[in-house]
C-alpha positions, -999 to +999 in steps of 0.1 A: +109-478+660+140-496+662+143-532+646+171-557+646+170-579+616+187-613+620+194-634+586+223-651+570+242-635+547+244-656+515+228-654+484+191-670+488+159-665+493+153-652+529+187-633+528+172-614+504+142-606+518+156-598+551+183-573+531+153-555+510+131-557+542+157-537+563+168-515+535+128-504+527+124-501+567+149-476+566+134-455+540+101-454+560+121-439+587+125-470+612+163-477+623+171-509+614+204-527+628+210-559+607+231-590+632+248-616+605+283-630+604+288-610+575+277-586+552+240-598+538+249-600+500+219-573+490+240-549+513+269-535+498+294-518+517+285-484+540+252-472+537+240-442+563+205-457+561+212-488+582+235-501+605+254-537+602+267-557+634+291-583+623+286-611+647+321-628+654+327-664+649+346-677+678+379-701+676+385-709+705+402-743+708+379-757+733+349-758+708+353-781+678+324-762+663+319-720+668+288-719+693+273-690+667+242-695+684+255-680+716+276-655+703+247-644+681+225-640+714+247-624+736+255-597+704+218-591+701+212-587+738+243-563+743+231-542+712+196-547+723+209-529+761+229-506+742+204-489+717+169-503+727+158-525+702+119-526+701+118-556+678+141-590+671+133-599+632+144-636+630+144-644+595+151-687+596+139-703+625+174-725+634+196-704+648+183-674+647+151-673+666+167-696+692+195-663+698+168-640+696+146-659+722+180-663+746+190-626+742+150-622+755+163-640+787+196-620+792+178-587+791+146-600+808+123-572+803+093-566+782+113-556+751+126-566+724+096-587+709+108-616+691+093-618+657+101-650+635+094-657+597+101-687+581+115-690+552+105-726+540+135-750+542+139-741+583+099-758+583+107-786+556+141-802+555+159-785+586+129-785+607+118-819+602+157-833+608+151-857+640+181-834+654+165-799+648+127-803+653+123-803+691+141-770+690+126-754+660+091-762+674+105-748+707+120-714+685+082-709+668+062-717+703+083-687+720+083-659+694+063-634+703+049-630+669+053-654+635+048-646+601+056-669+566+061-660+532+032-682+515+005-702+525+022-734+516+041-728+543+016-715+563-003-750+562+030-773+563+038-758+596+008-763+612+008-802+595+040-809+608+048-794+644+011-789+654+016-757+668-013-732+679+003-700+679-016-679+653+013-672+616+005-643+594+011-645+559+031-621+546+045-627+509+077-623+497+080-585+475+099-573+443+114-535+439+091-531+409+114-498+404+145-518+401+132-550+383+115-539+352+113-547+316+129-526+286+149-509+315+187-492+307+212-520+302+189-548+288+204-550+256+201-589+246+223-589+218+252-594+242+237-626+244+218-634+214+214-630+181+181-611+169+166-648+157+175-668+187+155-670+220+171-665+255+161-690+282+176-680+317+174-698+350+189-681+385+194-702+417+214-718+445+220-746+426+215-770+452+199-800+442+164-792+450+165-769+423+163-798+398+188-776+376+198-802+352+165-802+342+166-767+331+195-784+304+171-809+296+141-785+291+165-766+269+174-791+249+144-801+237+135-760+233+169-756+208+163-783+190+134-764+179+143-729+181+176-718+181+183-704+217+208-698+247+210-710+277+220-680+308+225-691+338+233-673+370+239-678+401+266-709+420+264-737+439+268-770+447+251-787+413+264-764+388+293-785+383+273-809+370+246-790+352+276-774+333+288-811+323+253-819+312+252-790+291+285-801+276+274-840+268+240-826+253+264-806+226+250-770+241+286-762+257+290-735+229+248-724+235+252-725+272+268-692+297+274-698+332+275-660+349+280-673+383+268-649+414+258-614+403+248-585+422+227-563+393+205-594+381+175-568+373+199-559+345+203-598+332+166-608+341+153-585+315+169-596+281+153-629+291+125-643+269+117-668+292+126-681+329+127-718+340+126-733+376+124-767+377+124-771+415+114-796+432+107-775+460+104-742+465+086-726+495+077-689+473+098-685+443+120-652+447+137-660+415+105-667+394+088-634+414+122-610+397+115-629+367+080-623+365+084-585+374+114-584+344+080-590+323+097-621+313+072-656+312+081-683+338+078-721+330+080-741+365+070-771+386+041-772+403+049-771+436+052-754+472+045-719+472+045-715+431+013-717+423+005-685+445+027-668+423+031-681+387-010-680+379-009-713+352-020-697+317-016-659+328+022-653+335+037-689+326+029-726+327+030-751+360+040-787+351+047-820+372+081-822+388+106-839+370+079-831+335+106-822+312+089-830+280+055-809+291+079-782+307+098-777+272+064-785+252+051-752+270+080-733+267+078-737+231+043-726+232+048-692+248+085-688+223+067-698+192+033-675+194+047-635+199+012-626+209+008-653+234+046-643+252+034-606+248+001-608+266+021-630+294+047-609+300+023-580+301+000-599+329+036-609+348+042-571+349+007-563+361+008-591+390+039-580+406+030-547+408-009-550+419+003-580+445+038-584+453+051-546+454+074-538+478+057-506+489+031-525+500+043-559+514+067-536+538+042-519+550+023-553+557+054-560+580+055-522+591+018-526+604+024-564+622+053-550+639+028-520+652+004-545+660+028-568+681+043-540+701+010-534+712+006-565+726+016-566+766 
């Protein structure tokens, strides 16, 4: 089988799963030829086990803005013609099931398939644009195949382009080998001293993470047990998160570690992970988090609740609940057998339900089961 998976190549949700997806393809013995503008960040550098097509971005003066959507079909169809590509994995709806459905048209022939999963913000914030949702309802209808990764999504796509084709849910997976508690390199007195607590948070840091609540839900947990604040990960808000940090007095409490590649070796020293969000389609972070057998406090919302099971690996709360957030964070800090038995039953849910052994082989199967199709 040969698969061609489409994805952008920054650090978030999809783009992960996309990388991992591809990368545990290839170990099962399917080719897999990943199509991005640059190197998906879970990808680093040569590897023998897969094969990366840099899709140029065009300058030419004519276009005020590079057509990527073109250039990104006619790459996929040339490729596709070239090697015979038996399956188009679009992860993201906008653009990259529209190329895949135009390279469909250049070749014209039964093959590729054209499979499409969406990732969550392509179905609720770019989807429902005025500009975008006549084409991303248009991207879903024509796929030969779609699959999600939670059943939030699942039902907000159906509310809110009416669509009938039939979406399989397929949940987002964790290396259960790689992210693991008590692992090589989780020293936490890099960190912390032996009587303070370590509170982490990892994220785009765009504002629908809500991460200056995470400052505000540590406050209120320092003020009662001395703690630290890690935070990893960049974007847009962490400028001001890092400015709240300083005008609560926690400048000196708080470290800002920016984008990492090895977070399975940062997850792990953390006593407890904090996602705020006030949306979040599955939870990646929380789900690396959870398998680091570290407790997650987060909002109750999206596709969460699938994953952090309120009582048994964390606490849900309202969004924008600071006080109950840091009232249960200092629940599962302040009682050792409490954060023990949690972080025990986070370990024992990723690896029962969210493997990656198992979820690839979910994908492995549906892409058996759509080739079959005529």
């Amino acid at each position: 089988m040969k698969v061609g998976i489409v994805c952008y190549p920054v650090k978030g949700g999809s783009g992960v799963v996309a990388s991992e997806l591809g990368l545990a393809l290839s170990a099962m013995g399917v080719e897999v030829h990943f199509f991005s503008y640059a190197l998906p960040f879970r990808l680093t550098g040569f590897d023998e086990k897969f094969i990366f097509h840099q899709v140029e971005v065009s300058d030419y003066p004519l276009f005020q803005h590079s057509p990527y959507t073109l250039t990104l079909a006619t790459r996929l169809a040339d490729e596709s013609r070239r090697v015979g590509l038996d399956i188009i994995h679009a992860h993201y709806a906008i653009p990259h099931a529209v190329s895949g459905y135009i390279a469909k048209q250049i070749l014209g022939g039964r093959l590729p398939k054209l499979i499409t999963t969406l990732h969550g913000t392509d179905i609720t914030l770019v989807g429902l644009d005025p500009s975008f949702y006549a084409v991303t309802k248009f991207s879903m209808e024509v796929s030969d195949a779609l699959t999600t990764v939670s059943r939030y999504i699942y039902d907000k796509t159906y509310e809110s382009f009416g669509i009938t084709k039939p979406i399989k849910v397929i949940h987002n997976f964790v290396d259960n080998d790689r992210f693991k508690p008590n692992q090589k390199g989780c020293d936490r007195s890099i960190f912390a001293r032996p009587d303070e607590k370590i509170i982490m948070h990892m994220s785009n840091y765009r504002p629908v993470k809500n991460a200056t609540d995470v400052v505000r839900i540590f406050k209120m947990i320092n003020d009662e047990i001395p703690s630290r604040l890690v935070l990893i990960g960049d974007g847009p808000d962490a400028p001001n998160v890092l400015r709240l940090a300083e005008k609560l007095g926690l400048k000196d409490r708080t470290l800002f570690l920016g984008g990492q590649d090895t977070v399975e070796t940062i997850l792990c020293k953390a006593d407890l992970f904090l996602l705020p969000s006030a949306s979040e389609a599955f939870g990646l972070a929380a789900l690396e988090a959870l398998a680091s057998g570290v407790p997650v406090v987060a909002s109750i919302v999206g596709g969460l609740p699938e994953l952090v099971k309120d009582g048994k690996v964390g606490y849900l709360a309202p969004i924008a609940d600071v006080e109950t957030m840091a009232r249960r964070a200092l629940e599962i800090l302040s009682s050792p057998d409490l954060h023990r038995t949690m972080a025990e039953n986070a370990r024992k849910l990723t690896v029962e339900k969210f493997d990656t052994k198992a979820i690839v082989k979910q994908y492995y199967d549906f892409y058996n089961e759509v080739l079959a199709k005529d």
